[in-house]
C-alpha positions in Angstrom: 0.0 0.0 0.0 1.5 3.5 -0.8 1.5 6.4 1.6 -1.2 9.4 0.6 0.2 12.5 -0.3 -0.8 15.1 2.3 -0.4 17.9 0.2 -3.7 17.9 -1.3 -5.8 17.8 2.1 -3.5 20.4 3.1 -4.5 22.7 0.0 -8.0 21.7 0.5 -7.7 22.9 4.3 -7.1 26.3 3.3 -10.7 26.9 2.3 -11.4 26.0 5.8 -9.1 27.9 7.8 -9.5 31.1 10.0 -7.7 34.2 8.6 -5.8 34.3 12.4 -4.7 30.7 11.0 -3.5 31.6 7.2 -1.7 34.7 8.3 -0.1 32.4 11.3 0.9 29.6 8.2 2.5 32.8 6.3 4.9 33.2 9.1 5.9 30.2 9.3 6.3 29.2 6.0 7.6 32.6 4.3 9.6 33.7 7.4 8.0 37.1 7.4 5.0 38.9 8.5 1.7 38.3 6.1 0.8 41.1 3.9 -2.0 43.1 4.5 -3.8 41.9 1.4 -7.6 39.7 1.4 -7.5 36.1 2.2 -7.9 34.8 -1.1 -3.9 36.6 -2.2 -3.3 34.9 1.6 -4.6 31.2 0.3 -3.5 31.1 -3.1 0.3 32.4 -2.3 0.1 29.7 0.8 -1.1 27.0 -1.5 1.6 27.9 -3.9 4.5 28.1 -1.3 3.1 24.5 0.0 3.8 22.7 -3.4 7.0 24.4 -3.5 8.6 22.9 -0.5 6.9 19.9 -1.3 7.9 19.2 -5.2 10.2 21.9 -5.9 10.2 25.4 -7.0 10.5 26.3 -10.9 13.1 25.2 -12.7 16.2 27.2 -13.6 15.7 27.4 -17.0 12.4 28.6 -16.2 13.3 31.1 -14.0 15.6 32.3 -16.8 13.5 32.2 -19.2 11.1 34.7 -17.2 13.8 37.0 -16.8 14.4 36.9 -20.3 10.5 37.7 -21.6 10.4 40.3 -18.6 13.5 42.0 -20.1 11.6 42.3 -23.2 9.0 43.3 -21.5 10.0 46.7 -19.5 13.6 46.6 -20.4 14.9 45.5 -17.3 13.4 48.3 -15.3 12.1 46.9 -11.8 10.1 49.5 -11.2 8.1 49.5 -14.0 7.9 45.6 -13.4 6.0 45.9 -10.7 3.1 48.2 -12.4 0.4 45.8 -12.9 0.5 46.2 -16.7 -2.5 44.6 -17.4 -4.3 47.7 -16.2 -2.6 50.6 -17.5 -4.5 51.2 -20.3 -3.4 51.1 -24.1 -0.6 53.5 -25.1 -2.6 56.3 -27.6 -5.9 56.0 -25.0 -6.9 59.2 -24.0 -8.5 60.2 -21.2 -10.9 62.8 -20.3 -12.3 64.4 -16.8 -14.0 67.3 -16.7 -12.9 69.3 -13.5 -14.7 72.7 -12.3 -16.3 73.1 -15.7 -12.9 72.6 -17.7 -12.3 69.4 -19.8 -8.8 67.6 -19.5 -7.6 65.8 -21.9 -4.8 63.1 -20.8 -2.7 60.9 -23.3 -1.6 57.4 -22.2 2.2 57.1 -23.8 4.6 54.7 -23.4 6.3 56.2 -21.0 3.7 57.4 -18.9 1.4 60.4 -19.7 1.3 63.4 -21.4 -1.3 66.4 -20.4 -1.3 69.7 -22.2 1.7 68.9 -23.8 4.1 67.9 -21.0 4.8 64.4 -20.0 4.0 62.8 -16.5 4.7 59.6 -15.2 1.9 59.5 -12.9 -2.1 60.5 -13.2 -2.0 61.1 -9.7 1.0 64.0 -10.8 -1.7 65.3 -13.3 -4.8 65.8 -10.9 -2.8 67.4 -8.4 -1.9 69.9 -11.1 -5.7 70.4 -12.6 -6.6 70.8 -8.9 -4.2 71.7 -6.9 -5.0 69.2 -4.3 -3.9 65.6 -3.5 -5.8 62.6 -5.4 -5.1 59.3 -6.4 -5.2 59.5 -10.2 -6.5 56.5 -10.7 -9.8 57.5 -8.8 -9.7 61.1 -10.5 -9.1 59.7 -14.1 -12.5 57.4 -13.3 -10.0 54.4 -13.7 -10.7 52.7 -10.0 -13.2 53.0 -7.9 -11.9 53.9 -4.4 -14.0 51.8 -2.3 -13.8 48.6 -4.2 -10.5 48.8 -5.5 -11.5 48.0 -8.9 
């Protein structure tokens, strides 16, 4: 008779378990305090870290080639890496709020934004300047929706 694998019930448990319990798993198995994001980030990065210990992490050559499609990607830059690109919108988009009875027109480049001619690297740069007050661009530009996050 062969032994179960464990690893399975252990995924499964996940579902199950108490937030307390998930971000007390994080600690032990990342070494490091959980992030403060919502328990489905918490049980999919645990049940991802759980088959890694138990089968092995990716392989070198896919690590490198990774590396290699993210270089094509942002050149390298880790900074821009980390901008979830899949929500930037579409280089050439443009982008239009009407503020205190004036309409603003942004340009989405591919370097960041432009907005009555001058380039930006952030929306939250440009509604600062249209208003002269802090705001997360995002939620100015329409873009996100400050109470969901979406």
């Amino acid at each position: 008779m062969t032994k179960q694998d464990p690893i399975p019930a252990r995924l499964a448990a996940l579902k199950t378990t108490s937030t307390p319990g998930l971000k007390q798993q994080w600690r032990e198995l990342f070494d490091s305090e959980p992030p403060p994001f919502n328990r489905r980030y918490l049980e999919t990065r645990l049940a991802y870290r759980i088959q890694e210990l138990a089968y092995g992490g990716l392989k070198p050559e896919t690590v490198k080639r990774l590396e290699a499609l993210g270089e094509q990607l942002d050149g390298g830059d880790r900074k821009k890496s980390r901008v979830r690109a899949h929500l930037t919108p579409i280089v050439g988009t443009r982008l239009i709020r009407e503020w205190q009875g004036v309409e603003h027109v942004v340009t989405v480049t591919a370097d960041g934004f432009d907005w009555q001619g001058r380039p930006y690297r952030s929306l939250s740069a440009i509604a600062r300047a249209i208003t002269g007050t802090r705001w997360n661009g995002w939620v100015f530009f329409g873009l996100k929706n400050h109470r969901r996050g979406a």
